[in-house]
Structure formats: structure tokens, C-alpha cells
C-alpha positions in Angstrom: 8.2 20.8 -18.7 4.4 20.0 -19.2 3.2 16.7 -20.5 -0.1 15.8 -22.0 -3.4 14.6 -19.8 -6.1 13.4 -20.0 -9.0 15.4 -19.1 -11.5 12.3 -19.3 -11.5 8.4 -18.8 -11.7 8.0 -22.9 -8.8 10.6 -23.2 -7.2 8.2 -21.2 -7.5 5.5 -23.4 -7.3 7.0 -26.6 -3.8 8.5 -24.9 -2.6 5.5 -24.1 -3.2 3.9 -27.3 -1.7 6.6 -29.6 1.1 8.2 -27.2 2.5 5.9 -24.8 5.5 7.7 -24.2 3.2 10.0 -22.6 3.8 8.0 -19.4 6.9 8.8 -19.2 6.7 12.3 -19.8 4.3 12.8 -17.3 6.4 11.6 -14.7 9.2 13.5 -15.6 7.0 16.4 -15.1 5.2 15.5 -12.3 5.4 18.1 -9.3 7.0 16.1 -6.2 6.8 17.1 -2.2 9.0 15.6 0.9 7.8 11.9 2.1 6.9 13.7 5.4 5.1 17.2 5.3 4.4 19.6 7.9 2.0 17.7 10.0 4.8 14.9 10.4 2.0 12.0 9.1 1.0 10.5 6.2 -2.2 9.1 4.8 -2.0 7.1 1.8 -4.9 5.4 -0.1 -4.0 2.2 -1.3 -5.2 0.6 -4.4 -3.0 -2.2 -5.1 -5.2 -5.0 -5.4 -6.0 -5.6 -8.4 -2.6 -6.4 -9.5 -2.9 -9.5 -7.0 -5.9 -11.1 -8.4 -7.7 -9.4 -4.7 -10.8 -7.4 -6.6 -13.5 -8.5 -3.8 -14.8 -6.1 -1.6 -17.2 -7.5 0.7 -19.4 -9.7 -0.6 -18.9 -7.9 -4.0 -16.3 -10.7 -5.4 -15.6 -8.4 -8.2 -15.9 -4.6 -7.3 -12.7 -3.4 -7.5 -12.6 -5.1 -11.3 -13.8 -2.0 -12.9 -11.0 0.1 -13.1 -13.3 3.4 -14.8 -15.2 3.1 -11.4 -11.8 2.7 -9.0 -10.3 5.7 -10.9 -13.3 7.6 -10.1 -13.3 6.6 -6.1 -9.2 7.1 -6.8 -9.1 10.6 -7.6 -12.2 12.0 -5.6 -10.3 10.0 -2.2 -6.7 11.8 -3.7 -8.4 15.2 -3.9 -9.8 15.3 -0.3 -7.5 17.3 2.1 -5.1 15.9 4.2 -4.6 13.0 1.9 -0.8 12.7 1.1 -0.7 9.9 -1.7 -1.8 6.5 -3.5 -0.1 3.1 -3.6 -0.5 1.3 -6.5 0.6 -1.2 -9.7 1.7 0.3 -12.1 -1.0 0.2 -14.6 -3.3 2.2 -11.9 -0.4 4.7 -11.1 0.1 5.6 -14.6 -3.4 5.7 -15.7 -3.6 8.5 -12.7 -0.3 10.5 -13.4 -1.9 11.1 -17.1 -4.9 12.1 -15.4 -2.9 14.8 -13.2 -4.3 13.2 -10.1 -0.2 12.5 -8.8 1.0 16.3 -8.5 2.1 17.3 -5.1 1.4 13.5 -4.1 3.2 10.5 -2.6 3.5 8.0 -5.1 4.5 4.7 -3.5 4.4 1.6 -6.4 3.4 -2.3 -5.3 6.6 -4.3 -6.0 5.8 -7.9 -4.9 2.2 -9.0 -7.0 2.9 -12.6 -7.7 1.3 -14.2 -5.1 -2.3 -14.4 -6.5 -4.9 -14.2 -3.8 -6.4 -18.2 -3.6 -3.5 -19.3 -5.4 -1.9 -22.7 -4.9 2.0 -20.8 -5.0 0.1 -18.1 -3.5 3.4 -17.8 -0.7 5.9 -17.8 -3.5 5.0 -14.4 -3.8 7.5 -13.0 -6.6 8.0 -9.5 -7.7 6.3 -9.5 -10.7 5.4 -5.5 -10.2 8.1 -2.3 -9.8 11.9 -2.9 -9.9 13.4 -0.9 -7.1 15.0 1.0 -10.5 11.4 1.3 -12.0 10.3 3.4 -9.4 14.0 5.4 -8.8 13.0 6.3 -13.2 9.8 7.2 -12.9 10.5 9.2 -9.9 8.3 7.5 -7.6 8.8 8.3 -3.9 8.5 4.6 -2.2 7.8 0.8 -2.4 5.8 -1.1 -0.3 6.4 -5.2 -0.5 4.6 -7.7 1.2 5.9 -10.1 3.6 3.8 -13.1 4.3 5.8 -15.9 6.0 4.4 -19.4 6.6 6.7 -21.2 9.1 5.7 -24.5 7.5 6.2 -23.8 3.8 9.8 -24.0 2.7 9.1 -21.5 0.0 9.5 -18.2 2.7 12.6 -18.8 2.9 13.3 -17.8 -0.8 10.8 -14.9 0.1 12.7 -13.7 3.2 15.9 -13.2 0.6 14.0 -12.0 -1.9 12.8 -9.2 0.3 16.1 -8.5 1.8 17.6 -8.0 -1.3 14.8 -5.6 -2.4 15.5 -3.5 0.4 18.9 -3.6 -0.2 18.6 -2.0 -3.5 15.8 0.3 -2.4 18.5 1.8 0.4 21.3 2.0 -2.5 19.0 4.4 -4.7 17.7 6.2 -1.1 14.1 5.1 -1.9 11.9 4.6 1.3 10.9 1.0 1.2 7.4 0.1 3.3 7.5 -3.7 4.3 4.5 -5.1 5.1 4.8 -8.4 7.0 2.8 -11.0 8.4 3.0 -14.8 9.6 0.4 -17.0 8.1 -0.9 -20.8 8.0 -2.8 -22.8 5.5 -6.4 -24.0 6.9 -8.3 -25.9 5.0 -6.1 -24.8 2.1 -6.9 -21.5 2.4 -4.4 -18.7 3.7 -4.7 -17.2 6.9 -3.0 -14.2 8.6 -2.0 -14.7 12.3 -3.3 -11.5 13.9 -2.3 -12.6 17.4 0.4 -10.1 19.5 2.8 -12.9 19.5 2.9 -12.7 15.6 2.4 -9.3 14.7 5.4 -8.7 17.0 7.7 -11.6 15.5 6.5 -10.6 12.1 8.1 -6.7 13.3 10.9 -8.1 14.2 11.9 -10.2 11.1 11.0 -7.7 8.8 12.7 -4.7 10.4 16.3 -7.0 10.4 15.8 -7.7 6.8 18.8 -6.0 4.1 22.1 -4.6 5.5 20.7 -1.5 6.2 17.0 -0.2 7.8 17.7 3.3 7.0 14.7 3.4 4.2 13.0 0.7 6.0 9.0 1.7 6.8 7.1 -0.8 8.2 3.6 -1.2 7.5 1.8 -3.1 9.7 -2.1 -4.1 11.2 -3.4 -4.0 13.7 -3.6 -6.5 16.4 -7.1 -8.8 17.1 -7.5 -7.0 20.4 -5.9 -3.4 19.3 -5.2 -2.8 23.3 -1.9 -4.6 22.5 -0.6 -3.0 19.9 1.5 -0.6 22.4 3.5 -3.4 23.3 3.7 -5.0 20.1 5.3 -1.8 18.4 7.8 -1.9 21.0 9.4 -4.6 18.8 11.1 -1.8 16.5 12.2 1.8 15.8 11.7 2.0 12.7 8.6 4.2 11.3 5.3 2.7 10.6 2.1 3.0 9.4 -0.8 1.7 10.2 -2.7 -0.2 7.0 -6.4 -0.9 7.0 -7.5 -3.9 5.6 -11.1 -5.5 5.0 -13.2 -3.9 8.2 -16.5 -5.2 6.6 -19.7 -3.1 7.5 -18.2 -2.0 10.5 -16.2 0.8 9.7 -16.4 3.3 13.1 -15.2 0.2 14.9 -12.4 0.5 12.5 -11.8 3.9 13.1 -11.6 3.4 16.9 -9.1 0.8 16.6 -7.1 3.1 14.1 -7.6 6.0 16.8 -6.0 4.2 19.5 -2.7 3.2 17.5 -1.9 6.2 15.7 -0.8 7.9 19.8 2.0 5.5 19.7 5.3 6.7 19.1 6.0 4.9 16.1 2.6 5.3 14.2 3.1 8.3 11.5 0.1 7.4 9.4 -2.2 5.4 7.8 -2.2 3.2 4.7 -6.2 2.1 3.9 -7.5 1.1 0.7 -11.1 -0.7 0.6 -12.7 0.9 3.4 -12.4 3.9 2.6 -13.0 3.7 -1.4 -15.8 1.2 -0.9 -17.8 2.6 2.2 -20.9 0.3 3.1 -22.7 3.7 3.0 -20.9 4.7 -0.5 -19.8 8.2 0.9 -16.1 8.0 0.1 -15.2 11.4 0.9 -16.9 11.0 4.1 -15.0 8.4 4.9 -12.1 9.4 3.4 -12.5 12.7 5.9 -13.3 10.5 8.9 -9.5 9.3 8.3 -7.5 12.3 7.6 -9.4 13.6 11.1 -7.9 10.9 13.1 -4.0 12.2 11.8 
């Protein structure tokens, strides 16, 4: 079956506008590989800020706003070698799969959005993205949902059920789910990710018990302020993980080393990176995006 594309960004729009259905038909047609290929890792770009309110990059508070510019970095980072997929919102997933950027890709979709980034009910982080059924019909291949839980807001506890239920439903329709945890704290009113061992390995451990069964269960996961612990803080699970980026700043070989490091234990299968690598301080985003794939 072959569905329309579009061969440029207006084709895009003018596609979108006058054949919406054309979403839908290009997933149906979309050419899909295995989770895991040959090399046994993955390296997945991840785009799924926007959808959060998170567009600053830097001291760029709006860079990833222009979405002509992030489709750009998008498909030049998706059409490097060794780069296995995207995670993304929706909107940014479809506007790629009618630009043929998704064939022979992982396509994981964001589920959990609703926690806008500076928010006041940014913990009561809802899923206002994917269904676990959008992603089973548009024949997606994963979820990621992030787990932030503050130990002095009542509000994770509704979060904590929420996400066990999700991967409940994922496991029912045999969709890999990739959790993404953290504990946090409020300073000053703003939110703050623990990044201590003590909490990265609590946070492991909470998220890899959630649902009644861990079979689809990923975990994605930082690393640790001093990444010399992060052998012993993977320790706290079996379950497979990856290793996600975050905001490096200018620094980005420091990154790299720290990234280096991790991915030899025996849990790491990959990498998830998003800004780093599509925003480079230098602007070379298939250099970087190489400099990745060579640490698989």
C-alpha cells in the first residue's frame, strides 16, 4: 500500500490541510523493523518537548518553537547511520511519517504532556498525549511516560496509579513501554530533579514495580551527578534501559564521556538524547549526531 508524502515542508502543510486522512494512511503503510536490531542497541532522538511547553535550549528560551527548523534537525539526525528512531508528540510524529522520514524506524510516541514545564500543577502531570490504543492504531512501536515524584506533594500519588495503569494497558496490547522516572522537590517554587545515587536508584526501583507485569517495561533513566555511580545504581533492576541525555549545556564531550562510561553496564542497551544532539553549541548536528551512534 503506498500513501501520499510530502516532498517539502509546504507539501506538508498544504497535505495536512486538504487530506488529513493522509496520516493515517501513511502509518498503515509505514515499513516497520524489530525494537532491537542486530547490534542489540538502540539510539533514539527525542523530540518531545514541545508538547510540554519545554522549547528552551540553552539560553535560547524559544528554539525548539520553530517546528520548520526542528523538522529540519529531525530528519538530517534520523537519516544519519546507526540511528534507530524518534520519540515524539504526536503532532511532530505525524508531520515526519508524511514526510517518509519514519520507514524502517522506531517510533516511540510521548504519552504523559500535561505537566507544563514552570507550571503551578506542573506534578499533576496527566496524559494529555498518546493512549496506549493510539499508538497500538497507528502502529507505533513504544511509549515512553514520565515519572516525576515529589515525596511532599500529594498529587504523585494519583501519578504513581496513573502510570501503573498505563503500563498495564501497554503490556495487554504487547507495546514496549519506556518509563522515565525521577524524584523531585520544589525550591524556591521551581522544580528540581534529585540527581543523587540515593534517588536515581529509588526512582529505579519504584518505577520498575509499577503495573502487574514488567514484561514491556523499559526504563529510561539519567545519569547520576557523579556518573562513577551509576554501576551500582543500575543494580536496582533488570529490566532494560536506556540512557537519556538531557540539557548538557556547552559541554557536550563531557557529556559524551559520561554517556561512554554507562552504556558498558549490563543493563544499558542505548541511548535516548534529544537537545544536544539537535542543538549542538557548534551547530554540526550530524557531527554530533555521529559522535553518539559511535559510542553504541
Amino acid at each position: 500500500m503506498s500513501a501520499p508524502a510530502a516532498d517539502t515542508l509546504a507539501d506538508l502543510v498544504r497535505l495536512r490541510a486538504h487530506r488529513p486522512e493522509a496520516v493515517a494512511e501513511a502509518a498503515d503503510a509505514r515499513r516497520r523493523r524489530p525494537l532491537i536490531g542486530p547490534s542489540g542497541r538502540l539510539m533514539i532522538i527525542a523530540a518531545d518537548h514541545p508538547a510540554r511547553g519545554a522549547l528552551a535550549v540553552g539560553d535560547d528560551a524559544y528554539a525548539m518553537a520553530d517546528r520548520f527548523d526542528l523538522l529540519g534537525r529531525l530528519r538530517l539526525a534520523l537519516s544519519r547511520p546507526g540511528v534507530d528512531g524518534v520519540l515524539a508528540g504526536a503532532d511532530v510524529l505525524e508531520d515526519l511519517l508524511l514526510l517518509g522520514s519514519l520507514e524502517d524506524k522506531i517510533v516511540i510516541g510521548s504519552m504523559n504532556r500535561g505537566g507544563l514545564a514552570g507550571a503551578a500543577f506542573e506534578m499533576d502531570d496527566r496524559f494529555t498525549g498518546h493512549r496506549p490504543a493510539d499508538l497500538a492504531h497507528r502502529h507505533f512501536d513504544a511509549g515512553k511516560l514520565l515519572l516525576r515524584i515529589d515525596r511532599g506533594d500529594p498529587g504523585s500519588l494519583e501519578t504513581l496509579h496513573t502510570a501503573a495503569r498505563t503500563v498495564d494497558e501497554m503490556a495487554a496490547l504487547r507495546l514496549p513501554v519506556f518509563v522515565e522516572p525521577f524524584l523531585c522537590h520544589r525550591t524556591e517554587g521551581r522544580l528540581r530533579t534529585d540527581l543523587t545515587p540515593a534517588a536515581v536508584t529509588t526512582s529505579i526501583a519504584v518505577a520498575s514495580g509499577l503495573g502487574g507485569t514488567s514484561a514491556y517495561t523499559w526504563l529510561k533513566v539519567p545519569v547520576t551527578d557523579d556518573p562513577d555511580d551509576m554501576a551500582r545504581v543500575m543494580r536496582a533492576s533488570t529490566l532494560p534501559a536506556v540512557l537519556l541525555g538531557g540539557e548538557v549545556g556547552d559541554d557536550l564531550d563531557k557529556a559524551y564521556e559520561k554517556w561512554r562510561a554507562a552504556l558498558r553496564l549490563p543493563t544499558v542497551r542505548g541511548l535516548v538524547v534529544g537537545r544536544s544532539l539537535l542543538y549542538p553549541s557548534d551547530g554540526d548536528v550530524a557531527g554530533a549526531v555521529d559522535t553518539a551512534v559511535g559510542l553504541l
